[in-house]
N, CA, C and O atoms as a GROMACS GRO file, in nm:
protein
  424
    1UNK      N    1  10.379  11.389  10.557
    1UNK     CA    2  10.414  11.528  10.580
    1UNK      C    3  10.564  11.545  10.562
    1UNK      O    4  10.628  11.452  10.610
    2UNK      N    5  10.646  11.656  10.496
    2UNK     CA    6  10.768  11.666  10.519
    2UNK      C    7  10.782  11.768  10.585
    2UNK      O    8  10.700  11.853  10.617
    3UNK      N    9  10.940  11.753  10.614
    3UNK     CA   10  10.983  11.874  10.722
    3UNK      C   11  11.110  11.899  10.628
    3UNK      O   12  11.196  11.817  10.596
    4UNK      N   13  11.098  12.054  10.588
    4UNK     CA   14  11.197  12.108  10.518
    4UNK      C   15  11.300  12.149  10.618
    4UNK      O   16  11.281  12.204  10.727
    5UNK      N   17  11.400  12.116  10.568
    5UNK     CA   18  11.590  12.123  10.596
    5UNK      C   19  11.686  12.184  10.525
    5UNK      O   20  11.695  12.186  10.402
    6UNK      N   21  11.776  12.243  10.621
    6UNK     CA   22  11.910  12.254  10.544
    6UNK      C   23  11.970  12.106  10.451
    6UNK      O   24  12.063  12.100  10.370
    7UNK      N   25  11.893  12.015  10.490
    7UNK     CA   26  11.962  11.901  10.428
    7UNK      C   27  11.976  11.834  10.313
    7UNK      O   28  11.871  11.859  10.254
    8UNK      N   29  12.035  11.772  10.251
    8UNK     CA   30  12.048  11.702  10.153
    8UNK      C   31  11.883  11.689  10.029
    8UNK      O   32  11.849  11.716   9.914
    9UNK      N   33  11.825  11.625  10.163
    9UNK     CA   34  11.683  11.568  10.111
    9UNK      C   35  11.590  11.638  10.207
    9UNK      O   36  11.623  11.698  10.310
   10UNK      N   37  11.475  11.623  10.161
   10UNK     CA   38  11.369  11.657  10.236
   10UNK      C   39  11.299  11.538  10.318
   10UNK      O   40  11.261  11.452  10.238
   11UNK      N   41  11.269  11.503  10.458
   11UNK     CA   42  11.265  11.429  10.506
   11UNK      C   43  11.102  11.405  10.550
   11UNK      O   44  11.038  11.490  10.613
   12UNK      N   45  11.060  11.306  10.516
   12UNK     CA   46  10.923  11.259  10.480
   12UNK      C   47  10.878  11.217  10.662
   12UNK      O   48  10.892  11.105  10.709
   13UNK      N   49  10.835  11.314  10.724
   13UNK     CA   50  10.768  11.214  10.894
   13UNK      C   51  10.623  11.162  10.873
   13UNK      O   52  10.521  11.204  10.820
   14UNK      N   53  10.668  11.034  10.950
   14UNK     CA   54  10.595  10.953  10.972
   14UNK      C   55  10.632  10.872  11.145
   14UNK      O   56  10.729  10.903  11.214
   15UNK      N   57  10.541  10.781  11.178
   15UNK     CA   58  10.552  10.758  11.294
   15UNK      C   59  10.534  10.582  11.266
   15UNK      O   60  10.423  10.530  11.277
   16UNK      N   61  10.642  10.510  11.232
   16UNK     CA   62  10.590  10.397  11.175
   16UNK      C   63  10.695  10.270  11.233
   16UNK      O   64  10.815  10.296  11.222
   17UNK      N   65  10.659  10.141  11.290
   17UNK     CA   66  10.731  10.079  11.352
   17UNK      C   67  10.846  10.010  11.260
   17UNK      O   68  10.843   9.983  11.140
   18UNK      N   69  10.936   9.994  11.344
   18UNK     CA   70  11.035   9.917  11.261
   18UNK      C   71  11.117   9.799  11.356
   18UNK      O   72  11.124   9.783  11.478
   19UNK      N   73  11.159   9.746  11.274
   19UNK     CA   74  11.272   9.597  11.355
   19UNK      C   75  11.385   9.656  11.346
   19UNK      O   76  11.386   9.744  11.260
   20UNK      N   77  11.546   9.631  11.437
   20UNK     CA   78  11.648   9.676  11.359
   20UNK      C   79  11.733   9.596  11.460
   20UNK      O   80  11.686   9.550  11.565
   21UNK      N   81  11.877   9.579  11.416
   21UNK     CA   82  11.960   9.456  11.481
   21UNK      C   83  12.002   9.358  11.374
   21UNK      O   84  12.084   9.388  11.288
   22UNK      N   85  11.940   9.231  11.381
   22UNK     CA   86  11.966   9.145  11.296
   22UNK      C   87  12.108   9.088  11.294
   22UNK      O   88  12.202   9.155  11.338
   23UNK      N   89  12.131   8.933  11.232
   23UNK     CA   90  12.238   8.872  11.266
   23UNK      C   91  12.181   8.808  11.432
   23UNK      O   92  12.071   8.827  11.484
   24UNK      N   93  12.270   8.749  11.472
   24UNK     CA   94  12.295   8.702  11.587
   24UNK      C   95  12.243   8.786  11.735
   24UNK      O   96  12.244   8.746  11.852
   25UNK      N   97  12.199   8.910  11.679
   25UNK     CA   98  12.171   8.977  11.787
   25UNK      C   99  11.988   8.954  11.807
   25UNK      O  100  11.918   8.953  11.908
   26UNK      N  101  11.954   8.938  11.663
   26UNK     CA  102  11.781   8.919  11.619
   26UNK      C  103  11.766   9.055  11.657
   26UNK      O  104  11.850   9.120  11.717
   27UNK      N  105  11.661   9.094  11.622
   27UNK     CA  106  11.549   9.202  11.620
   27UNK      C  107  11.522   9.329  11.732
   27UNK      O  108  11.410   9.286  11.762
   28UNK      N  109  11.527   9.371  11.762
   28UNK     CA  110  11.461   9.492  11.836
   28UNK      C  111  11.375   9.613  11.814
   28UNK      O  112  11.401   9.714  11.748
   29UNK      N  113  11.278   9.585  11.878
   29UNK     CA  114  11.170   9.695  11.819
   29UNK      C  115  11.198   9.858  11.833
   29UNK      O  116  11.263   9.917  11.920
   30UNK      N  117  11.125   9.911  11.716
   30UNK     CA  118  11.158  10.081  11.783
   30UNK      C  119  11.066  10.178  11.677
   30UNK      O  120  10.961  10.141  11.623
   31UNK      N  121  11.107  10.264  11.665
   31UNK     CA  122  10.946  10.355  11.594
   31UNK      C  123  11.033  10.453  11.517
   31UNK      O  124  11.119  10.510  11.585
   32UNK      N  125  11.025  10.486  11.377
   32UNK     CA  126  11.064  10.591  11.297
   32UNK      C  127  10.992  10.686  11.286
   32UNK      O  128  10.869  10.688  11.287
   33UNK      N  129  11.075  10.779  11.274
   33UNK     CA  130  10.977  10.933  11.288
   33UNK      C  131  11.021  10.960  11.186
   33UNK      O  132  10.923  10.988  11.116
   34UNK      N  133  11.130  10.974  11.115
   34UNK     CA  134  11.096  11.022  11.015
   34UNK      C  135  11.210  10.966  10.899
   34UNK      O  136  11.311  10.913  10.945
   35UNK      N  137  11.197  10.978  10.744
   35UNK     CA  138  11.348  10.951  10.681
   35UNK      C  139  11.329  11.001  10.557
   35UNK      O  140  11.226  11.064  10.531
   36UNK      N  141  11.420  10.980  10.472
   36UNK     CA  142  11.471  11.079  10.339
   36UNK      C  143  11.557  10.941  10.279
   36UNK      O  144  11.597  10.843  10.341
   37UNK      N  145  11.569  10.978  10.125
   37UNK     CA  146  11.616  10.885  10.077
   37UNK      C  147  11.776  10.790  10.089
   37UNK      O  148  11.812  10.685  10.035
   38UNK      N  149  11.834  10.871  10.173
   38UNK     CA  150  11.960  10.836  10.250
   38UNK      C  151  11.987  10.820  10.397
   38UNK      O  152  12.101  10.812  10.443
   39UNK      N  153  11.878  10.816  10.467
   39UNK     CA  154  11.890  10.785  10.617
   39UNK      C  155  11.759  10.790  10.690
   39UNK      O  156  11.660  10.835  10.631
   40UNK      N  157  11.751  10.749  10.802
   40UNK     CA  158  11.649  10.785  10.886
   40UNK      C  159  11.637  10.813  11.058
   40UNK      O  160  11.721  10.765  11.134
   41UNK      N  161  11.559  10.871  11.091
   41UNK     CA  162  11.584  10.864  11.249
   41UNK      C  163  11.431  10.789  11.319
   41UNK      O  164  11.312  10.774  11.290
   42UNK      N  165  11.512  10.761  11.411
   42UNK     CA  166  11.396  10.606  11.455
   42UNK      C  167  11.466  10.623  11.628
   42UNK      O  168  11.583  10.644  11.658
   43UNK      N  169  11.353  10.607  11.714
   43UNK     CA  170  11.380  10.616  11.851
   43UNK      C  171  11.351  10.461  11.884
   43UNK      O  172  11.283  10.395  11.805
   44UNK      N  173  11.410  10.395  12.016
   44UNK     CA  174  11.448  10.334  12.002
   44UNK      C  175  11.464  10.283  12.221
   44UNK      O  176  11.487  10.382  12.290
   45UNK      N  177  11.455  10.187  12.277
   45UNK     CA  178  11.457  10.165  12.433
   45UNK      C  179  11.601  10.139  12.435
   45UNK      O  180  11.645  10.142  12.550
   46UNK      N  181  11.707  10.111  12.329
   46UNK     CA  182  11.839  10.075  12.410
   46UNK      C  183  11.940  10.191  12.305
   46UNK      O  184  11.904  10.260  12.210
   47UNK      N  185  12.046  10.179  12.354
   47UNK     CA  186  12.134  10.313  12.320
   47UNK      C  187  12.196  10.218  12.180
   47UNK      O  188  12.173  10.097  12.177
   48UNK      N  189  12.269  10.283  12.076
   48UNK     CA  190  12.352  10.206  11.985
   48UNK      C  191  12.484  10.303  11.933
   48UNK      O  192  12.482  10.413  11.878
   49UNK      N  193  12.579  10.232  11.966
   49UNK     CA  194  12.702  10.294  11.924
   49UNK      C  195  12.716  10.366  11.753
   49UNK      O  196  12.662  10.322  11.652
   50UNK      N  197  12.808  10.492  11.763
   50UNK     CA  198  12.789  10.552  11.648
   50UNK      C  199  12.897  10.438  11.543
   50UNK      O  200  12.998  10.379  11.582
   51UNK      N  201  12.835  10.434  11.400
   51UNK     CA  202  12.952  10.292  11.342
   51UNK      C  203  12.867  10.173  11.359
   51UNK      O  204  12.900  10.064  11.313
   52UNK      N  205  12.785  10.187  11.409
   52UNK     CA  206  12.723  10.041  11.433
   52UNK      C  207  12.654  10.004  11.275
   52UNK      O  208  12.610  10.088  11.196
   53UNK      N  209  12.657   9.894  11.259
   53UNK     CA  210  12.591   9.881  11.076
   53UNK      C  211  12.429   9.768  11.143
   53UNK      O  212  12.410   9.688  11.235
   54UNK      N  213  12.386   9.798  11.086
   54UNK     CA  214  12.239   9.752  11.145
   54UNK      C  215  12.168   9.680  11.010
   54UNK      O  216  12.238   9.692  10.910
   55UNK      N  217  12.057   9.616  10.993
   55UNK     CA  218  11.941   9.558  10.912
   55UNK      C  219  11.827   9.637  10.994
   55UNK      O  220  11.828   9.648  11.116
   56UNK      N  221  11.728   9.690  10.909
   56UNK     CA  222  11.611   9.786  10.938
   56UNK      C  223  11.510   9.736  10.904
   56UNK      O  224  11.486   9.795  10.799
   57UNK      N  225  11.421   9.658  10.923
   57UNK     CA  226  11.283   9.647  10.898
   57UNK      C  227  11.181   9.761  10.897
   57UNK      O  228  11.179   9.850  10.982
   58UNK      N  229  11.122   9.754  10.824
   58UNK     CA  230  11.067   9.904  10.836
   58UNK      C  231  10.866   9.804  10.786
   58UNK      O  232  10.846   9.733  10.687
   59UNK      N  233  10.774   9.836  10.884
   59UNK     CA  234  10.715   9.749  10.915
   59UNK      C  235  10.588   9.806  10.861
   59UNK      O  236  10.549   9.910  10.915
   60UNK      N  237  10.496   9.741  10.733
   60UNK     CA  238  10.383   9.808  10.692
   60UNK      C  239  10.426   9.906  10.596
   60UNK      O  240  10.326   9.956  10.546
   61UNK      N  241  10.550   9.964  10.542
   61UNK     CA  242  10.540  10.082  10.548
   61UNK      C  243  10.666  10.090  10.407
   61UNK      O  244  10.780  10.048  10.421
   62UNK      N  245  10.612  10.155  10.275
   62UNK     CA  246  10.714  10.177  10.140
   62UNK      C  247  10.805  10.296  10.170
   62UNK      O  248  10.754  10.396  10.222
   63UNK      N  249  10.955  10.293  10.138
   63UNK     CA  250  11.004  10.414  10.170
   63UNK      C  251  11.041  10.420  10.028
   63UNK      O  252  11.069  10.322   9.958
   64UNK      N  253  11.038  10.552   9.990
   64UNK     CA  254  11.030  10.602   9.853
   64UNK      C  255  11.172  10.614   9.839
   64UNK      O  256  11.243  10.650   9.933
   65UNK      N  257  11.228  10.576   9.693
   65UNK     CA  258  11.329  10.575   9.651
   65UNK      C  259  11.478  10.528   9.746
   65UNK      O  260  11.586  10.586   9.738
   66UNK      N  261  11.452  10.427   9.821
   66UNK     CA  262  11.558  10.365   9.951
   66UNK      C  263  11.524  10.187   9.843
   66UNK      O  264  11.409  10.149   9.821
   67UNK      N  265  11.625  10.122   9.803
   67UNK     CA  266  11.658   9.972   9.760
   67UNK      C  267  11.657   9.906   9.964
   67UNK      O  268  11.722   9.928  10.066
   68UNK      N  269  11.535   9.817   9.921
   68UNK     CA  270  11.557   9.748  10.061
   68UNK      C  271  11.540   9.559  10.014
   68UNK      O  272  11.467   9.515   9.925
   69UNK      N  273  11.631   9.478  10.105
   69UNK     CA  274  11.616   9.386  10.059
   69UNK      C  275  11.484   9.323  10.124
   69UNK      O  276  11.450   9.372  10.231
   70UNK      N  277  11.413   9.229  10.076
   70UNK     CA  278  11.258   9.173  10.160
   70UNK      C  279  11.290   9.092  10.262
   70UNK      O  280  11.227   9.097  10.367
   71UNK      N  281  11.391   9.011  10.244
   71UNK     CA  282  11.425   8.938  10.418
   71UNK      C  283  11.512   9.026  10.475
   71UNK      O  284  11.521   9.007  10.596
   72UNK      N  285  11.588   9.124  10.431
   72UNK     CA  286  11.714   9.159  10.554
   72UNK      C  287  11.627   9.295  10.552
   72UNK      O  288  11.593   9.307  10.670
   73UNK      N  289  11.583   9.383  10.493
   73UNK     CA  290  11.523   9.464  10.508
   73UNK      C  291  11.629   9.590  10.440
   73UNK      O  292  11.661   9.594  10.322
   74UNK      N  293  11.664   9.671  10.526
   74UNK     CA  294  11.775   9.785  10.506
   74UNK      C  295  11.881   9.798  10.580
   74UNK      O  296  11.874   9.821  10.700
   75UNK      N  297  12.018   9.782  10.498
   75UNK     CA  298  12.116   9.798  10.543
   75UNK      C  299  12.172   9.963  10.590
   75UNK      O  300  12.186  10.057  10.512
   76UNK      N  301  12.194   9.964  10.723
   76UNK     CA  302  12.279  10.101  10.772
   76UNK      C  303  12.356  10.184  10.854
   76UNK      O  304  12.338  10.133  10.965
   77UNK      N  305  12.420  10.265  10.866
   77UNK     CA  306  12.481  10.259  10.948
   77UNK      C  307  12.481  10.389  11.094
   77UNK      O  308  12.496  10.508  11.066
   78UNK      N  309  12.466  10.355  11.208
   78UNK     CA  310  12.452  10.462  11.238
   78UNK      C  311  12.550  10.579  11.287
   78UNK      O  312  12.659  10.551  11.336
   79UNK      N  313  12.512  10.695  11.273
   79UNK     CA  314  12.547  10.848  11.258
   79UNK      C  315  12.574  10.886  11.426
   79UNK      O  316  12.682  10.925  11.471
   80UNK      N  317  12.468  10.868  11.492
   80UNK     CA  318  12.452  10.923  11.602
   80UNK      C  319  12.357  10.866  11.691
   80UNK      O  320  12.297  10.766  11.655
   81UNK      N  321  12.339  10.912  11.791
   81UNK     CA  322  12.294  10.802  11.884
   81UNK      C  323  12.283  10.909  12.052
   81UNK      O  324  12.375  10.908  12.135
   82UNK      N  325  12.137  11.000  12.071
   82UNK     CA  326  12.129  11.035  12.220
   82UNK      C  327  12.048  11.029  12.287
   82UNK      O  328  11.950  10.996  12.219
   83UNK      N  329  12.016  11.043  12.406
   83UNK     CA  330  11.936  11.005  12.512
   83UNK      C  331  11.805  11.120  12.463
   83UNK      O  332  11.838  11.234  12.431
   84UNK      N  333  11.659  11.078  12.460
   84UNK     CA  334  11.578  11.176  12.456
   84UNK      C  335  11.540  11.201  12.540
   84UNK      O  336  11.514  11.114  12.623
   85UNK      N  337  11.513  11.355  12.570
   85UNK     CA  338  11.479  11.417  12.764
   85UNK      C  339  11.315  11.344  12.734
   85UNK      O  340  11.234  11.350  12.642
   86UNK      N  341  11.323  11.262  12.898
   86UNK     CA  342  11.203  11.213  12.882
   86UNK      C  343  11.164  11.189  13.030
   86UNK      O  344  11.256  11.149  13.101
   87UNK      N  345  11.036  11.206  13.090
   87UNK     CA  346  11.023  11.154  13.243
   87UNK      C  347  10.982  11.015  13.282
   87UNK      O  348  10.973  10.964  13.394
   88UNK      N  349  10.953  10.948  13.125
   88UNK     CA  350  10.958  10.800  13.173
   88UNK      C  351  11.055  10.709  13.159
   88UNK      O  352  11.168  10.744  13.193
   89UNK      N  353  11.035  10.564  13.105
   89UNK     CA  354  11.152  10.534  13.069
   89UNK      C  355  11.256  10.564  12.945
   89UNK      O  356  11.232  10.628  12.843
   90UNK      N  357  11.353  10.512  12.974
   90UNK     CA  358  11.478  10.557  12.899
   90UNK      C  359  11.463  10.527  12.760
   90UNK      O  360  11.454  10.408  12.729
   91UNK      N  361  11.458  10.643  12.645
   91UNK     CA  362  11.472  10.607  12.491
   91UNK      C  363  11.600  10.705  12.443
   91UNK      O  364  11.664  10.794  12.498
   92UNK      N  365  11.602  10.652  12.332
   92UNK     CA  366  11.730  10.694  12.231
   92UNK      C  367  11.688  10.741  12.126
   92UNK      O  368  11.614  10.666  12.062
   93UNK      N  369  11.725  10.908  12.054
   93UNK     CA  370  11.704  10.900  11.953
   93UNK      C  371  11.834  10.845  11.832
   93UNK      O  372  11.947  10.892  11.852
   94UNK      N  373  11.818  10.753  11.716
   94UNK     CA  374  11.902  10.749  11.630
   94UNK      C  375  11.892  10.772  11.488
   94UNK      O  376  11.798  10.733  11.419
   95UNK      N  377  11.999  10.843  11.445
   95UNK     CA  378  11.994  10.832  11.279
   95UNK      C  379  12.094  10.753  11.242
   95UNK      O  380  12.199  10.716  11.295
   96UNK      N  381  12.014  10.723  11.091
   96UNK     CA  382  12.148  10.618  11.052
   96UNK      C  383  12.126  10.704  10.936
   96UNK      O  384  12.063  10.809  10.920
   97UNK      N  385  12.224  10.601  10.828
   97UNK     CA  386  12.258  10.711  10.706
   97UNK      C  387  12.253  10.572  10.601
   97UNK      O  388  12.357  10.508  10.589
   98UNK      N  389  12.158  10.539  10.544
   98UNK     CA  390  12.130  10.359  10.453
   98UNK      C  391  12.286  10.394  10.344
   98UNK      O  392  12.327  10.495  10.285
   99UNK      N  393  12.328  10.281  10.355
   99UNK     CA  394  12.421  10.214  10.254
   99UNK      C  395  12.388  10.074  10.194
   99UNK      O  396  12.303   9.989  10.221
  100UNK      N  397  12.494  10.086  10.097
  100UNK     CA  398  12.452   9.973  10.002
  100UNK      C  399  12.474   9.863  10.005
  100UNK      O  400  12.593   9.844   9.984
  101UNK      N  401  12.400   9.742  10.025
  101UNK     CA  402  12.445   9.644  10.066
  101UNK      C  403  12.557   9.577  10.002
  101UNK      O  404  12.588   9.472  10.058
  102UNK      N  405  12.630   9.611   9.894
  102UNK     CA  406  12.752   9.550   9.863
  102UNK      C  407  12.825   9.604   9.923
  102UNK      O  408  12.938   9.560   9.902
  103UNK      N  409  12.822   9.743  10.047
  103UNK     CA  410  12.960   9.762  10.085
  103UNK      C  411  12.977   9.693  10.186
  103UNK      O  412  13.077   9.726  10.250
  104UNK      N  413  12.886   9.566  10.248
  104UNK     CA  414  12.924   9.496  10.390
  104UNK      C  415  12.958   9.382  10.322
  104UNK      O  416  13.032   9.320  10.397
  105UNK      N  417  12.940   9.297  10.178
  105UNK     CA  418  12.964   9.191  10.193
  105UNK      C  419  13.113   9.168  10.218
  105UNK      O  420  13.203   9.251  10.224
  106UNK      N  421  13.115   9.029  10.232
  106UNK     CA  422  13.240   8.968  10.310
  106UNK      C  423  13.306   8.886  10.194
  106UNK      O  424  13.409   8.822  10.215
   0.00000   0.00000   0.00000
């Protein structure tokens, strides 16, 4: 299904699990709701600083026109990062915005 935007792209929802972290930190689970060919938003049990550059697993699931690598998955970075009003426990919604993996190498 998409959800039409003022935005860039038109953003494709879905409700589909993903890994994200990676490096030294390993993995953490969390659930995408939705993304477009330059970013995505994915909720998430712990908070993540805006600037943070992440690896995305994106689990079961082809994202159309996004270059992902097969072991690191997707490189990106995130945008934003807030608490979703919720009465159980504590989640985060985040977007990131995918970049290219030559702009992290070292």
């Amino acid at each position: 299904m998409t959800t039409p935007t003022g935005r860039k792209f038109t953003r494709q929802s879905d409700r589909v699990p993903v890994l994200y972290g990676g490096g030294a930190r390993g993995y953490r689970r969390g659930v995408m709701l939705n993304s477009c060919p330059d970013g995505m938003y994915f909720e998430a049990d712990a908070p993540l600083p805006p600037q943070s550059v992440l690896s995305i697993k994106v689990m079961g699931h082809y994202l159309s026109g996004v270059e992902t690598d097969p072991d690191d998955g997707l490189r990106a970075r995130v945008k934003w990062c807030d608490q979703v009003a919720n009465d159980e426990a504590p989640r985060y919604g985040i977007g990131v915005e995918f970049t290219p993996r030559r702009a992290f190498a070292c």
